[in-house]
Each structure stands twice: as structure tokens, then as C-alpha cells.
VOGU-3710 file (C-alpha; in Angstrom, 3 decimals, decimal comma):
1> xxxxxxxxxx> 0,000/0,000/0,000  1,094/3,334/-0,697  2,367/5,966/1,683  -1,047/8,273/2,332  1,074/10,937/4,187  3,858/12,763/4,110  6,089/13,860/7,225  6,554/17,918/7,247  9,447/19,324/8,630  7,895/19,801/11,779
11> xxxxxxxxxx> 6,712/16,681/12,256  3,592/16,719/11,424  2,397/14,441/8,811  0,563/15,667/5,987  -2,278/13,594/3,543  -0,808/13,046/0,085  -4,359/13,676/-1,248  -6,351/16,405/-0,330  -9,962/18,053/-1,879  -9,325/21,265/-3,364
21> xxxxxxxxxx> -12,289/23,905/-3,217  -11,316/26,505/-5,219  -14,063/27,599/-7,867  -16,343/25,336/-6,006  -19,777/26,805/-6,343  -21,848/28,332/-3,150  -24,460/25,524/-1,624  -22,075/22,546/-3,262  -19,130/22,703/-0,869  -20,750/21,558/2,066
31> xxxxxxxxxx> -21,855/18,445/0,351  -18,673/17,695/-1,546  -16,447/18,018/1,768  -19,137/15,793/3,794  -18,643/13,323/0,612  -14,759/13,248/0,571  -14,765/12,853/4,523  -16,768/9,680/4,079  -15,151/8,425/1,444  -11,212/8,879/2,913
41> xxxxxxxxxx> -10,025/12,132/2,156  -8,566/13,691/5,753  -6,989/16,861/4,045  -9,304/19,798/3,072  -7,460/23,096/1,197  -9,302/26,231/1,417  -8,837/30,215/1,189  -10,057/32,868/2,356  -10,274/34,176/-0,937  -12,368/31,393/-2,200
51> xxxxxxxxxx> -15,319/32,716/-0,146  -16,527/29,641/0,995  -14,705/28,638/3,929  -18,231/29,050/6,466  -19,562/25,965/4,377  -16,258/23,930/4,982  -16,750/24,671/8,862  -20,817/23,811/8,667  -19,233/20,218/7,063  -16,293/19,336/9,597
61> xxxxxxxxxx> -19,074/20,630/12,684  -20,596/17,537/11,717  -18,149/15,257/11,592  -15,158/16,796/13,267  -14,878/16,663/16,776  -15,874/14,873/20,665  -18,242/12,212/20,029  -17,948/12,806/16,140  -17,298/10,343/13,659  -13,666/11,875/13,030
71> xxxxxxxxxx> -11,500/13,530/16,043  -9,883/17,143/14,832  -6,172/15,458/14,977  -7,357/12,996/12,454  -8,246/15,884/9,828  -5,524/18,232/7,997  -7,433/21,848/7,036  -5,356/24,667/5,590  -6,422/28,432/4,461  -4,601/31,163/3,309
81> xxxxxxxxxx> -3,532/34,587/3,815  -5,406/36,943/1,025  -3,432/39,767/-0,795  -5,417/42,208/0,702  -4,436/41,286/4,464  -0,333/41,496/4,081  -0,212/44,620/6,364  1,355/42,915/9,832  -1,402/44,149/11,642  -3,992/42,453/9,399
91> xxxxxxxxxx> -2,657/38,929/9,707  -3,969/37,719/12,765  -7,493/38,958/12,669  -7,405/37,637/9,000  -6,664/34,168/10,197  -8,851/34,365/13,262  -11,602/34,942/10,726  -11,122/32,217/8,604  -10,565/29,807/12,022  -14,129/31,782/12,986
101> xxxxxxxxxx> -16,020/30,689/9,497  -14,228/26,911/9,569  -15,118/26,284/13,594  -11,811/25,252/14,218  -9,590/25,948/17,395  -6,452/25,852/14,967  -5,149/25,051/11,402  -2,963/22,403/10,471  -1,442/24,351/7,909  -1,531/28,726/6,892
111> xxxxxxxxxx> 0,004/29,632/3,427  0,594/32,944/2,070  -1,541/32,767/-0,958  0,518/35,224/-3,249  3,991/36,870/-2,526  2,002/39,801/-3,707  0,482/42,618/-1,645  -3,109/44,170/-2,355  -4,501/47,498/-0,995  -5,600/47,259/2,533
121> xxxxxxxxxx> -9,391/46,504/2,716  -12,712/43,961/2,767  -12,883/44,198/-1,066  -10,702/41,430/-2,154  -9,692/43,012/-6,090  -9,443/46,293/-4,858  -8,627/48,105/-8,271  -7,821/52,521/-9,146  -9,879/54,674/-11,237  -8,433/52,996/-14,387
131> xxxxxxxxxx> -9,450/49,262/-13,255  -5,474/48,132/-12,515  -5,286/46,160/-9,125  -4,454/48,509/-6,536  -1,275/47,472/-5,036  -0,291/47,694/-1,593  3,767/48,222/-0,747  3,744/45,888/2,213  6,951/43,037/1,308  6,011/39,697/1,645
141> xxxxxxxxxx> 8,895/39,129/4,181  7,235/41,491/6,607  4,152/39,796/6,522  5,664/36,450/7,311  7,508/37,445/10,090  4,231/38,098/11,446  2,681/34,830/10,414  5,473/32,907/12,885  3,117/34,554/15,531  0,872/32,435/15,082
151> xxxxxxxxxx> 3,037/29,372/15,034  3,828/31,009/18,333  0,485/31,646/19,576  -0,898/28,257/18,724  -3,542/29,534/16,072  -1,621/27,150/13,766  0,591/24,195/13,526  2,506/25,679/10,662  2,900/27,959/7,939  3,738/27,744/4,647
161> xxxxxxxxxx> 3,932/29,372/0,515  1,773/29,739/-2,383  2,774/30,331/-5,273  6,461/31,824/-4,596  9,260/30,946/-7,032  12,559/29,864/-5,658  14,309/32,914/-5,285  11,495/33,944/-3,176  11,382/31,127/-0,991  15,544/31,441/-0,462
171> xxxxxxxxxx> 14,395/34,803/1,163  11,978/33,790/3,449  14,290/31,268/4,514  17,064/33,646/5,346  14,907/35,184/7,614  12,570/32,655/9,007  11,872/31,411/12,743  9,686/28,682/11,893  10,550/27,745/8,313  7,946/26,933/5,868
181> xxxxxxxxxx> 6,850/23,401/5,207  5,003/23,738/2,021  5,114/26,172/-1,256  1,677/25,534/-3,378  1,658/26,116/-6,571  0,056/25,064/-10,159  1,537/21,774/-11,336  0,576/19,692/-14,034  1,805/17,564/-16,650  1,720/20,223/-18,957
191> xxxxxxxxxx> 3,987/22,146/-16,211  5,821/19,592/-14,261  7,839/22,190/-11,992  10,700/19,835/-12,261  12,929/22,033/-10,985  11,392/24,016/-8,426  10,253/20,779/-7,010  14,021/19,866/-6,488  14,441/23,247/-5,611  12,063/22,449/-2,288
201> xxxxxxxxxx> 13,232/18,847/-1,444  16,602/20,267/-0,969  15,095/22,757/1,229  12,582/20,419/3,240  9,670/22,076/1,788  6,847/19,889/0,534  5,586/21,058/-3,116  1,615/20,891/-3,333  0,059/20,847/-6,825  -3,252/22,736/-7,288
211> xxxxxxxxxx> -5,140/21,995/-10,570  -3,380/19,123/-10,803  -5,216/17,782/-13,582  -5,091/20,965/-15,311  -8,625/23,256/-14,282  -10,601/22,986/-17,231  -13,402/25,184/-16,021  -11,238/27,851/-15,151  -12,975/30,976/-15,647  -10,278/32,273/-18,130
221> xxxxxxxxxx> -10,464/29,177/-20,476  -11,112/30,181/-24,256  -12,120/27,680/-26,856  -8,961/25,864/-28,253  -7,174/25,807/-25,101  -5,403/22,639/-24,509  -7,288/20,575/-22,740  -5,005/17,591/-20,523  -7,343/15,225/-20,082  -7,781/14,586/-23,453
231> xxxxxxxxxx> -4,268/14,402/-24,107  -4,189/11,294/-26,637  -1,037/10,728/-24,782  -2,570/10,366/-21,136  -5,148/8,599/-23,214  -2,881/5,306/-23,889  -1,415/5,420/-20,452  -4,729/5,636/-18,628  -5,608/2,724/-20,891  -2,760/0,719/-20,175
241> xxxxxxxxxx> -3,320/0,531/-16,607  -7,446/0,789/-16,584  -7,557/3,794/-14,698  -8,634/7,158/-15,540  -6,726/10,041/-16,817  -7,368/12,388/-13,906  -6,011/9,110/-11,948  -2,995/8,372/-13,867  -2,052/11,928/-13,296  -2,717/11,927/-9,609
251> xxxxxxxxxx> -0,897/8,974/-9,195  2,095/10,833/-11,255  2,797/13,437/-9,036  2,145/10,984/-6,009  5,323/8,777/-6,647  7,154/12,236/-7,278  6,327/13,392/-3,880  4,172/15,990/-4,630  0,954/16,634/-2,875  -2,118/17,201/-4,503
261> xxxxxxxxxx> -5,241/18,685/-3,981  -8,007/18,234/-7,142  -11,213/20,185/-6,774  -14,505/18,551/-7,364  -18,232/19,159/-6,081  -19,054/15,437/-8,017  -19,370/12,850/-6,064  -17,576/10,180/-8,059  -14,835/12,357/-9,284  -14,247/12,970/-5,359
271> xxxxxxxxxx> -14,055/9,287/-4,958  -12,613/8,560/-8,202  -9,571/10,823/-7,005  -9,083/9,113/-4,296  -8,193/5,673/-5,271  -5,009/6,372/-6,763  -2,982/4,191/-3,926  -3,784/0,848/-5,629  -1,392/0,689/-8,624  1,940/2,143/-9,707
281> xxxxxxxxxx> 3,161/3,782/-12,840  6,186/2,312/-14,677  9,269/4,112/-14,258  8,914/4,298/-19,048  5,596/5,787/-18,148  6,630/8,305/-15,450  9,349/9,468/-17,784  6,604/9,722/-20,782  4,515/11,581/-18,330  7,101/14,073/-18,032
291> xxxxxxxxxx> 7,536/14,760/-21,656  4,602/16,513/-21,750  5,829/19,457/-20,247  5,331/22,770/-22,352  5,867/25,278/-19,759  2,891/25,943/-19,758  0,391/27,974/-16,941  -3,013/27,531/-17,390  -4,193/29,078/-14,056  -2,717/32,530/-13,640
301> xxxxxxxxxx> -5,302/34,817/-14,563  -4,557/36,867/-17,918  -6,070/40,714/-18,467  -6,246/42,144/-22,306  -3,860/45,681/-22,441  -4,284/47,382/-25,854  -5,461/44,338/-27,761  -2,729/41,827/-26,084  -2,778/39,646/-23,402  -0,521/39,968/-20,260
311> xxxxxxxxxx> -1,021/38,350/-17,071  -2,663/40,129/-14,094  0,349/41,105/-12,087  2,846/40,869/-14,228  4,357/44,338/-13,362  4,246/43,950/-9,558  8,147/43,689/-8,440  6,909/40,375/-6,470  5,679/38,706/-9,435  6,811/35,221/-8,737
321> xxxxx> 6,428/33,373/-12,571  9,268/35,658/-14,522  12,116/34,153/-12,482  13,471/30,928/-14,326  11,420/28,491/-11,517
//
């Protein structure tokens, strides 16, 4: 049987497998994280940002706690820090808030969702007059200091990245108290983050994929996008082994030690996901999986500028994707 978790730096072990709720829609999250609980899943990822954290806490009030069906030290939950809450004296009540709308006591694990800082505020894309994000000049080292507090204070058992390249993450480990355990980012076949991935073994940082299977219905999507799970490639594979493509993929980044958290509010795609620990790829087919790397991000969100496309921040000085990993 397959290893189900991995061991953090701070001891803590971690579910390889988690259910991802970004983009899941309002009155469907409750159900889908009640679902995954029964079927296995111990690891739930939200955000602040996401908006829909309150249902995740209605779900694990029912099934989380004293005479419960599942104690809190048998689930691993994790939020993170929005843009908009970077100032230092923003990041506790931010957290306390999301702790608030989950009904939790703690958090197994607090990321900083973007090495980027918004304008201070409740409005989470605060923009100017001329519709440009509305940046805020707060650097992302400042905030974390901060977020050891509440290593310190017991609000969480450890923090952690999102979306930071490696350069990034070499700062915050220059600095850092408690070090960070995990850096989340987009990984996919189609980006395989081969090298940032070494990049955070060497370092003791666990790598967690989001849109691991590549977020079709992201909201950005235009016709003729490349679609991975249709990948006549992944096709044969999946074939080969009589599993589906979403699970050949899963179990990809599984035997590279990466963690991964794929979003679903259907019930057999959240159980389909999940049975990825009862076969193993080929060493051939691992390497074939990682020739389909292009490079390629399908998740950061793109804004048209005079007829071209750019992507959203990509002239904040803490843009993490223009450094080579």
C-alpha cells in the first residue's frame, strides 16, 4: 500500500491527497467536503479568498470533533492569507476569521496565498480609477515574520507558501523562525515544476500541486485551449493501466512526492480521485509523463492591455512566474 502521508518538517504528517475547493460553487461545498470525509479524504485546502470557507466549517461541525465520527487530529485543514491582508497588523485577525467561518480551534497548515500585496481593505480586487489592481507596498517578508506569531500563539501548527518561485522562498528562509513546510503552486503535466520541485526537497519544503489535472473550467479558459485530459497521450497510459486520466495523473505526481489537492463538487470524481494508492506507474511511463511538459500555466489569470494579453500582475516587483522556476 502506498504511503497516504507525508512527514513535514515539523513533524507533522501531511495527507498526500487532499480536496481542493477553489471555484467550487456556493451551496455545493458543504456536500462535496461531507462526501470526501466519508469516502477517505482527511486533508481539506481552502482560502479565504475562495469565499466559501463558512460551508467547509458547517461540514467538519458535523463530523469533526468529541463524540464525532472523526476527532480534529485525524483531519488536515489549511487556508490562506489573502493579498489584501499582508499589512502585519492584518494577519492575525485575517486568520482568526477564517478559524471563525471553519469552527476550528487551529489550522494544520496557513500559506501565504501570493507573494504579492493588495490594498488594505474587505474588497478582495481592490482596483484605481483605471481598473489596474491597486497594489499595496507591504513586502512579503514582513508579513511572514508576522505569520510565525501564530506558530507562536498556537492559532496554527505551521505555515507555509503559495505560489512563490525559488528565489522567493531562499528569502523567506534567510529570515525565518519557523521555516515553511510547504510552497503551493500550479503543477501539471503540462507544467511539471521539475525544478522548483528539487528546488524544495533540498530545502525540506513539501511542493503541493493545485489543478493538478489541469482546471478545465477555469474561468479564463477560451475555446482551443489545450485541454489535458484529453491528451491522446494520457489517453494510452490511462488505458494501459485501466484507470482514468485524472487518476494516472494523480498517481504521477504521487510517486514524485508531490501533494495534490483536485477540486470537485461530483461525487464520483471525489471518490474517483481518491483511489489512486492501488497501482503504480512504470518508471517508461513516469518518464513519458514528463515529456509533456510545455511550460505551460493555465491558471494565472490573464487581463487584455491594448489588444494583447498579459497576465494580471505581471508588473508587480513580487511577481513570482518571470524568475526561471
Amino acid at each position: 500500500m502506498a504511503a497516504r502521508t507525508v512527514t513535514l518538517s515539523t513533524g507533522h504528517k501531511m495527507p498526500v491527497v487532499g480536496l481542493g475547493t477553489w471555484q467550487s460553487p456556493v451551496g455545493q461545498v458543504k456536500a462535496a467536503v461531507l462526501y470526501a470525509l466519508e469516502v477517505g479524504y482527511r486533508h481539506i485546502d481552502c482560502a479565504f479568498a475562495y469565499g466559501n470557507e463558512q460551508e467547509v466549517g458547517e461540514a467538519l461541525m458535523e463530523r469533526v470533533g468529541p463524540s464525532k465520527t472523526l476527532k480534529r487530529e485525524d483531519v488536515f485543514i489549511v487556508s490562506k492569507l489573502w493579498n489584501t491582508k499582508h499589512h502585519p497588523e492584518d494577519v492575525e485577525p485575517s486568520c482568526r476569521v477564517s478559524l471563525e467561518k471553519l469552527q476550528l480551534q487551529y489550522l494544520d497548515l496557513y500559506l501565504m496565498h501570493w507573494p504579492i500585496a493588495f490594498k488594505r481593505g474587505e474588497e478582495l480586487m481592490p482596483r484605481k480609477e483605471d481598473g489596474s489592481i491597486h497594489y499595496a507596498d507591504t513586502h512579503f517578508i514582513d508579513t511572514w515574520k508576522v505569520m510565525e506569531n501564530l506558530v507562536d500563539l498556537g492559532l496554527v501548527r505551521a505555515i507555509g507558501l503559495s505560489n512563490f518561485n525559488s528565489k522567493q522562498i531562499d528569502q523567506i528562509l534567510e529570515v525565518a523562525k519557523h521555516k515553511p513546510v510547504v510552497n503551493q503552486v500550479e503543477c501539471h503535466p503540462y507544467l511539471n515544476q521539475k525544478e522548483l520541485l528539487e528546488h524544495c526537497k533540498q530545502r525540506r519544503i513539501v511542493l503541493t500541486a493545485f489543478s493538478p489535472l489541469g482546471s478545465a473550467n477555469r474561468p479564463w479558459a477560451k475555446p482551443g485551449d489545450p485541454k489535458l485530459l484529453e491528451d491522446p497521450k494520457l489517453l494510452d497510459i490511462a488505458k494501459k493501466y485501466g484507470k482514468s486520466p485524472a487518476q494516472v495523473i494523480l498517481r504521477w505526481q504521487l510517486q514524485r512526492g508531490i501533494v495534490c489537492i483536485p477540486k470537485s463538487s461530483n461525487p464520483s470524481r471525489i471518490k474517483e480521485n481518491f483511489q489512486v494508492f492501488d497501482f503504480t506507474l512504470s518508471d517508461e511511463d513516469m518518464e513519458s509523463m514528463m515529456t509533456f511538459h510545455r511550460g505551460q500555466r493555465l491558471v494565472v489569470p490573464k487581463i487584455e492591455v491594448d489588444g494583447k494579453e498579459h497576465w494580471r500582475d505581471v508588473g508587480h516587483p513580487h511577481f513570482p512566474f518571470l524568475a526561471p522556476y
